[in-house]
N, C-alpha and C positions, 0 to 999 in steps of 0.2 A: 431683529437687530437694530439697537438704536444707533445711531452717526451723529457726532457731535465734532463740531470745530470747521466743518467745510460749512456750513450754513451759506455764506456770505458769495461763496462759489458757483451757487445755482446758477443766479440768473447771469451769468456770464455769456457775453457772445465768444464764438469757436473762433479761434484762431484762421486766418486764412492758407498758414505754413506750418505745418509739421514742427517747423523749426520757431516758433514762437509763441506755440503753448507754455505758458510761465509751468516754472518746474513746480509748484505747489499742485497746479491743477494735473499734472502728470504724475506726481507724486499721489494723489488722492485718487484717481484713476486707477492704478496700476494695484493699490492697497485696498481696490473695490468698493472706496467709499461715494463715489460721485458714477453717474452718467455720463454716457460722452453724448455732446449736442451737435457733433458735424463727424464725416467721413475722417476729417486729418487727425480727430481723436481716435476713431476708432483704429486709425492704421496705425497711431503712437505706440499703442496699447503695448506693454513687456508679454506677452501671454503667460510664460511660466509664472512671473509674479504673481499675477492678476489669478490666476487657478492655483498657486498655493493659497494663496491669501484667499480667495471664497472655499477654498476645502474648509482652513481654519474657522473660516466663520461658521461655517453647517456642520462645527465639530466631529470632521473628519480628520484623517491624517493628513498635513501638505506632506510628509518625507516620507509619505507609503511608496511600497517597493512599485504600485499597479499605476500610481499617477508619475511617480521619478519617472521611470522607463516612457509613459505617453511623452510627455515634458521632453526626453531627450531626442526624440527621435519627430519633434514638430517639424523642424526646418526641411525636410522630407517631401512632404505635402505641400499643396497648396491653401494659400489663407483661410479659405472657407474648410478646406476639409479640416484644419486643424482643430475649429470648435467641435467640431462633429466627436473629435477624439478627446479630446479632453472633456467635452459632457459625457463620455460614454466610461469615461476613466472614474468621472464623479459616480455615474449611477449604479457601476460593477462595486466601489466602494460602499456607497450608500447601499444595495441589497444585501451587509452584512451588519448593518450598522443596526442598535436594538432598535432605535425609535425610526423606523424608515421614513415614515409618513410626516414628522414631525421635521425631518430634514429637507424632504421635498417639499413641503414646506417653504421653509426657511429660502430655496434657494427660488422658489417661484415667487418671491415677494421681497428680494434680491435688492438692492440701493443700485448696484449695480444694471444697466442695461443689460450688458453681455454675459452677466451672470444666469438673468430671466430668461437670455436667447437660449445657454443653454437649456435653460429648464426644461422647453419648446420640444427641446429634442429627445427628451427622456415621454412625451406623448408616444409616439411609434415603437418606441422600447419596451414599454409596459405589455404588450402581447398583448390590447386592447382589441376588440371589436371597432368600427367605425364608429357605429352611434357613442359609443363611451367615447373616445378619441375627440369626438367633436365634441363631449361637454368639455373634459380637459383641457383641449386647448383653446378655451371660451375666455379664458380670463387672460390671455395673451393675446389673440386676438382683441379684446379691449384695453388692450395695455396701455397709457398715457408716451409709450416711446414709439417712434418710428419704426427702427430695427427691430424690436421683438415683435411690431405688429407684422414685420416680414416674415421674419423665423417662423410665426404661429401659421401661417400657410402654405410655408413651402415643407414645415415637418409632418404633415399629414397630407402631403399632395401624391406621393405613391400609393398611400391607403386608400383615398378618394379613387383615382384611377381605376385599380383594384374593384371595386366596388362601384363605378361610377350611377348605375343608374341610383340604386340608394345613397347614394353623397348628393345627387340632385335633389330628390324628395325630401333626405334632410334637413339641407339647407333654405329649403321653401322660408320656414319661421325665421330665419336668419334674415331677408331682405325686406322684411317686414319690421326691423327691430327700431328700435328711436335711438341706438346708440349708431353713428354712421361710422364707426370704426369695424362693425359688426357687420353691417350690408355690405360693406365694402371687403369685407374678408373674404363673405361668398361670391363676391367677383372674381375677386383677384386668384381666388383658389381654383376654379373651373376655369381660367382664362387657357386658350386651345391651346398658345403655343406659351405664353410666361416668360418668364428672366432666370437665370440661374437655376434651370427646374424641368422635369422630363415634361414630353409634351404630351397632351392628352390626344394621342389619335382620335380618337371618337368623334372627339367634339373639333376638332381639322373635317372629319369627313362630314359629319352630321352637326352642325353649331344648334342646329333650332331641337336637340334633346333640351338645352339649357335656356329655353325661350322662357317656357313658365318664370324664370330665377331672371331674368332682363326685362321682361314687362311691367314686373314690380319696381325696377330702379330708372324705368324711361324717361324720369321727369324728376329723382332726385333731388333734393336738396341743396346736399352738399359737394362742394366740387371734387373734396375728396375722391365721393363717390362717382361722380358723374366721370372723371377722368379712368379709374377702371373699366366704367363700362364701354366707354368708349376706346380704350387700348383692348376691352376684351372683344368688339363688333371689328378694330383694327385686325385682330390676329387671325380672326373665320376670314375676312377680306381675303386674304390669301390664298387661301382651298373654295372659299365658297363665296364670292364674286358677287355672284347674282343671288343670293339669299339676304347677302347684308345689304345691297342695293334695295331689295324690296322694303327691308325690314325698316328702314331707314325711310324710305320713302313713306310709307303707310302711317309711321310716326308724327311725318311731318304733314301730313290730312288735315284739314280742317282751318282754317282762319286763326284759332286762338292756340296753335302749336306753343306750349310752356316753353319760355326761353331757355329752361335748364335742356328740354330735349332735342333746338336747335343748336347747341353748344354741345351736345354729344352726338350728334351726327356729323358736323363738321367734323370735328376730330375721329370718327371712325370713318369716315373714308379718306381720311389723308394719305393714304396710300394707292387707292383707288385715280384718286385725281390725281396722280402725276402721270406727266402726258410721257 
């Protein structure tokens, strides 16, 4: 899909107010030609607009009877769950459509942010295996957007679970990668307890299954990264105390402790230290 005319809109800073996003950039938003760069874009969002208008683009119907009726019955739900339905309104259309792949396509490489978030969500749809799941949602996970790098972890964080000790050994090549969008995905995606996302018992009762996948990011780079690991050493703090006290400690051995891996230990026991 080419986009022509918002050019000049990119490098825009986000509005601080809902109410002072200029109407062109809301207008270009809503018509799924731009990205949103802050939360009060994304809350602007019309969503029924915003999902006719990428139906249209992925030469689907926007006035089919299967997306009308998702559309009508949004204000229902809650915010998050409404993408959930409306990607799932996309992809029941899209499994009748000739060129299916060719549309999935189209929407995983979306102008749109929130149009790729849904994409995200058509990975668990597919009746996928894990290891295939995790190539799919590979190119999300590296997404250049904030938001879809979310959406790419939290839509295969039930399959993970599911499957937890092979989502670990999966993900091994993952923490190893040179892109830090990508380590950091395996963070965030094993993290025990998470944000808006069921929690992994497992790894509440046992965190050191997922030590092999945190050994490799001890010393990190990037802060991106360094700040998952250290929310993920945060969330075991809570069940398991004295494993992330050692782990932490043993880290910090040695005279020439990497400043990255003094910077993620403070921050994983922040919870710990409070008196």
């Amino acid at each position: 899909m080419v986009v022509a005319g918002v050019e000049h809109l990119r490098q825009r800073k986000g509005a601080s107010r809902i109410a002072l996003i200029p109407p062109e950039v809301l207008e270009a938003l809503n018509d799924g030609l731009l990205e949103t760069v802050n939360l009060n874009e994304f809350m602007a969002l019309e969503l029924p607009r915003l999902a006719r208008s990428v139906a249209a683009h992925l030469g689907l119907d926007p006035q089919s009877e299967r997306l009308v009726d998702t559309l009508a019955m949004l204000s229902a739900f809650k915010p998050l769950q409404r993408h959930g339905h409306i990607s799932r309104a996309l992809y029941d259309l899209t499994a009748l459509h000739a060129e299916r792949d060719a549309v999935a396509h189209r929407l995983a490489t979306h102008p749109s942010d929130v149009a790729r978030c849904w994409a995200t969500q058509w990975v668990p749809l597919s009746g996928l295996a894990l290891p295939a799941q995790l190539v799919a949602v590979r190119r999300f996970a590296a997404d250049p957007h904030f938001g879809v790098r979310e959406m790419a972890w939290m839509a295969v964080r039930d399959s993970t679970i599911a499957s937890l000790d092979e989502a670990l050994a999966l993900l091994q090549p993952w923490v190893l990668d040179p892109d830090p969008n990508i380590r950091r995905f395996a963070s965030e995606l094993t993290r025990p307890r998470g944000v808006w996302c069921a929690q992994i018992e497992r790894l509440k009762a046992e965190p050191w299954l997922a030590q092999p996948l945190l050994e490799a990011l001890r010393a990190d780079p990037s802060r991106y990264v360094q700040n998952s690991v250290a929310n993920w050493l945060n969330d075991a703090s809570r069940t398991q105390p004295e494993w992330v006290e050692e782990t932490c400690s043993r880290w910090l051995e040695g005279p020439e402790t990497p400043l990255q891996t003094r910077y993620i230990v403070r921050r994983a026991l922040r919870t710990l230290a409070k008196p």
